[in-house]
C-alpha positions in Angstrom: 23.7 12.6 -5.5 21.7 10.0 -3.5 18.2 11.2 -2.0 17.9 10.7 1.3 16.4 7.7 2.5 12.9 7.0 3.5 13.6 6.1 7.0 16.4 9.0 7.3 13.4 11.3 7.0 10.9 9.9 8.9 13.5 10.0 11.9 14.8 13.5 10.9 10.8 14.5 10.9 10.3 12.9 14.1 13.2 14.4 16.2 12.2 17.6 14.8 8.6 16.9 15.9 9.6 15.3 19.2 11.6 18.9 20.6 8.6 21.0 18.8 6.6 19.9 21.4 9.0 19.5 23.9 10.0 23.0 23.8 6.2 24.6 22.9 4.2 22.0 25.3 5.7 22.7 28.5 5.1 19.4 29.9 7.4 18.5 32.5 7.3 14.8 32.1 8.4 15.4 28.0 11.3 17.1 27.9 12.8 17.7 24.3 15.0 15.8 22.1 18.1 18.1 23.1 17.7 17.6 26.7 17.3 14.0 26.4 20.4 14.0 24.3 22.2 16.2 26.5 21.0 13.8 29.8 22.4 10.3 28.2 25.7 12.5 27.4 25.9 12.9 30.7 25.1 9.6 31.5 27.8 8.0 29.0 30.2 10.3 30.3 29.4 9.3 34.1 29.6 5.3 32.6 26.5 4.2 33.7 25.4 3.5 30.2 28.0 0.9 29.2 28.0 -1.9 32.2 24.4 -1.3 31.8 24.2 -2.1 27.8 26.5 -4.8 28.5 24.6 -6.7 31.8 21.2 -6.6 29.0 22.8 -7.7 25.8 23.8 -10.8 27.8 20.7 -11.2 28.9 19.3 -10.5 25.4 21.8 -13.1 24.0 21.1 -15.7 26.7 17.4 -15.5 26.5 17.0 -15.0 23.1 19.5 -18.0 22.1 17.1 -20.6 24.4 13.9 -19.1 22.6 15.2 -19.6 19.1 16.6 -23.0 19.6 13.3 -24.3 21.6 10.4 -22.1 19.2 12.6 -23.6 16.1 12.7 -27.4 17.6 8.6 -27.2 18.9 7.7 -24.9 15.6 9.0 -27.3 13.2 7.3 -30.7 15.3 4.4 -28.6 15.6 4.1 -28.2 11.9 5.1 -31.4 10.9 3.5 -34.2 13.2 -0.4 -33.9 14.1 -0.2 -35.4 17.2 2.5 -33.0 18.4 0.1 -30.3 17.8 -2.7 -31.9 19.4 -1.0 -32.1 22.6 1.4 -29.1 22.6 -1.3 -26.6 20.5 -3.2 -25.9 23.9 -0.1 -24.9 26.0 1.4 -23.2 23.4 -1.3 -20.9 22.3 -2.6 -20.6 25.9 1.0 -19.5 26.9 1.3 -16.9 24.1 -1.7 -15.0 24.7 -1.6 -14.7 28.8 0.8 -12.0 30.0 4.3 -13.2 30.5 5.1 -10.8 32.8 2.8 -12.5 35.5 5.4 -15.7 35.4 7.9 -13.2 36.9 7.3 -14.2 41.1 6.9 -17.6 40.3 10.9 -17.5 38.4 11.9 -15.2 41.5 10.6 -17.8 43.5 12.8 -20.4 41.9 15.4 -18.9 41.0 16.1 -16.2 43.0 16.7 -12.5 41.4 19.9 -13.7 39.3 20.2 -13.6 35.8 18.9 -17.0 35.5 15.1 -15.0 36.2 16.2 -12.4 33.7 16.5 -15.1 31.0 13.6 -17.0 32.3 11.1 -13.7 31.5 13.2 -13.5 28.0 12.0 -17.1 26.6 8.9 -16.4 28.1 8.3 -13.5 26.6 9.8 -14.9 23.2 9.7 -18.5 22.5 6.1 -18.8 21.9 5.5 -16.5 19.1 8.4 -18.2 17.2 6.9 -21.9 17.9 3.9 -20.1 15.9 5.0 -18.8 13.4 7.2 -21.8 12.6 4.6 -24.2 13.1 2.4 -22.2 10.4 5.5 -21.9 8.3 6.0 -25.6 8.0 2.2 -25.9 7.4 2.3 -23.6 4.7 4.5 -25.5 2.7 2.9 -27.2 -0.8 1.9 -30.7 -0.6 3.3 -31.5 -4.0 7.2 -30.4 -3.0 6.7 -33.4 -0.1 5.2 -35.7 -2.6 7.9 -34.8 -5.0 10.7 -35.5 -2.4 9.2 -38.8 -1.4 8.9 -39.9 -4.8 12.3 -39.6 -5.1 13.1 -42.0 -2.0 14.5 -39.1 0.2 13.7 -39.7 3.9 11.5 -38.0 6.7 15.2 -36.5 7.5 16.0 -35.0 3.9 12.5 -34.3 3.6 13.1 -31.8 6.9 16.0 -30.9 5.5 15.8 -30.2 2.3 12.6 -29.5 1.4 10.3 -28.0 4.7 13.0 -25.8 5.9 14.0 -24.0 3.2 11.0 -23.7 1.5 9.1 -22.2 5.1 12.2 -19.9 5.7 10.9 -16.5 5.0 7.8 -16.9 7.0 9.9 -18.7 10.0 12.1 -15.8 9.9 9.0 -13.5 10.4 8.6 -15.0 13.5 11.9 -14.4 14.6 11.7 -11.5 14.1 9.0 -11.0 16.3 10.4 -13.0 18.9 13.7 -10.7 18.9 11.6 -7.3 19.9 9.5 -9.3 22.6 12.8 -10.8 23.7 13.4 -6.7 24.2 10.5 -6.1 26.0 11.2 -9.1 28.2 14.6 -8.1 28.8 13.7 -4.9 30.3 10.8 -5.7 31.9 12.7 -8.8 34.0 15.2 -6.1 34.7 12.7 -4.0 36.4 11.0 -6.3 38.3 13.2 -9.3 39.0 16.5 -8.1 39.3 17.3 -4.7 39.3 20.6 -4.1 37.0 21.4 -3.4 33.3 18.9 -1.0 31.9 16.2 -1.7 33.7 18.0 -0.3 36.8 18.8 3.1 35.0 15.0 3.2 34.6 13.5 1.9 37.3 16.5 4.8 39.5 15.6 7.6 36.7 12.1 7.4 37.7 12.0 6.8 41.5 13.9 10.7 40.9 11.1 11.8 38.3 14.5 12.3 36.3 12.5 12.5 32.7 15.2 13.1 30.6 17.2 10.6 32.3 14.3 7.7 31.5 13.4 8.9 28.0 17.7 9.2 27.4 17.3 5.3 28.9 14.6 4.4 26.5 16.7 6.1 23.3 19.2 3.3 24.0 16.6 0.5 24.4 15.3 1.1 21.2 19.0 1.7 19.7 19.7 -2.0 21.3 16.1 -3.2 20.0 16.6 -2.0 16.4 20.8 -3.5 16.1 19.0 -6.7 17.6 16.2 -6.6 14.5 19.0 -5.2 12.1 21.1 -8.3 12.8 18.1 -10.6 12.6 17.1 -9.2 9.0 20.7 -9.5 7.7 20.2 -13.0 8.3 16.9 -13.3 6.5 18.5 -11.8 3.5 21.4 -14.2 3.5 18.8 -17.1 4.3 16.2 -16.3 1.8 18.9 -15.0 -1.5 16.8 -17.7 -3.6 13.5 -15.8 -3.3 12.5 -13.6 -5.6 13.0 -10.1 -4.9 9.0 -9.7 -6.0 8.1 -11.9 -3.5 9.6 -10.3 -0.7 8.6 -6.7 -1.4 10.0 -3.9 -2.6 13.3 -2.3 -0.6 
């Protein structure tokens, strides 16, 4: 018989925890795990849940797909060519650090409270830690392999291609998947301030009634949605990365 695993029983331990101290706390504002259970029940039943899930993961998708495509293409000039960094490294860096969520009037502004702001907040949010990571990825790549390639006639192309890329993989996915759970975060915070609709709305409505259970119930489903987004991410990774060695990528 197979023992549990690890991350069965650290969610096991905190559901249990989580309606302990619902039930023995008393707070109003943190109901437990049953009644928060019970609420989204409700809530599927009613189908406010699905059109929700289903307005955000198109948002998600949309946001998330410009972000990878633009961190990848700026990450990888970034890394390779000096003078790309020299005059992209101060936007980039200045951009990742300041609050994204302060960009959200000026997209309102432009492009009304449509998806199209949604998305806008997503990249935002996520493009910038990707173009990072990538950039340092590519960096991080021996000097010798380069050399090698060269030596062997292969052009700046193949060089890109064959040798850079793979070989700064693992750490470029790192990034991605860090950009997938700020893509979340973006998601859900464009949907509550720009445009209310997908699950931003059930929050933003669930507190404007000090409905608790019915925000918490909301924020289950977030993370359910956050967690299938990093799932999917690191199933690529492994497919991506099958040449490293499993020592070099951890234990499992």
């Amino acid at each position: 018989m197979r023992a549990p695993a690890p991350a069965a029983i650290s969610l096991a331990a905190g559901a249990i925890a989580w309606e302990l101290i619902g039930r023995l706390s008393g707070v109003p504002f943190f109901p437990p795990l049953s009644s928060v259970v019970a609420r989204l029940a409700d809530m599927v039943a009613a189908g406010e849940i699905v059109g929700s899930v289903v307005d955000s993961l198109v948002n998600l998708l949309l946001g998330f797909a410009i972000s990878l495509a633009a961190g990848l293409l700026a990450g990888v000039a970034m890394g390779r060519y000096r003078k790309v960094e020299a005059a992209l490294g101060v936007y980039v860096y200045a951009l990742l650090t300041a609050p994204a969520l302060v960009f959200a009037p000026i997209f309102f502004s432009l492009l009304g409270d449509g998806r199209g702001s949604i998305v806008a907040v997503v990249v935002m949010y996520a493009t910038f830690v990707i173009v990072v990571n990538t950039a340092s990825a590519i960096r991080s790549v021996p000097a010798h392999l380069v050399e090698m390639a060269r030596s062997y006639g292969a052009s700046e192309r193949q060089v890109l291609l064959r040798v850079l890329l793979p070989a700064a993989t693992p750490m470029i996915m790192a990034g991605v998947r860090l950009g997938v759970g700020r893509a979340v975060t973006g998601m859900i915070n464009g949907e509550m301030f720009i445009a209310v609709v997908g699950l931003g709305h059930l929050v933003t409505e669930a507190g404007g009634r000090f409905d608790s259970a019915g925000v918490l119930a909301v924020l289950l489903v977030v993370i359910a949605v956050a967690l299938s987004a990093v799932g999917l991410v690191q199933a690529v990774d492994r497919r991506l990365t099958r040449w490293v060695p499993q020592t070099s990528r951890g234990s499992q």
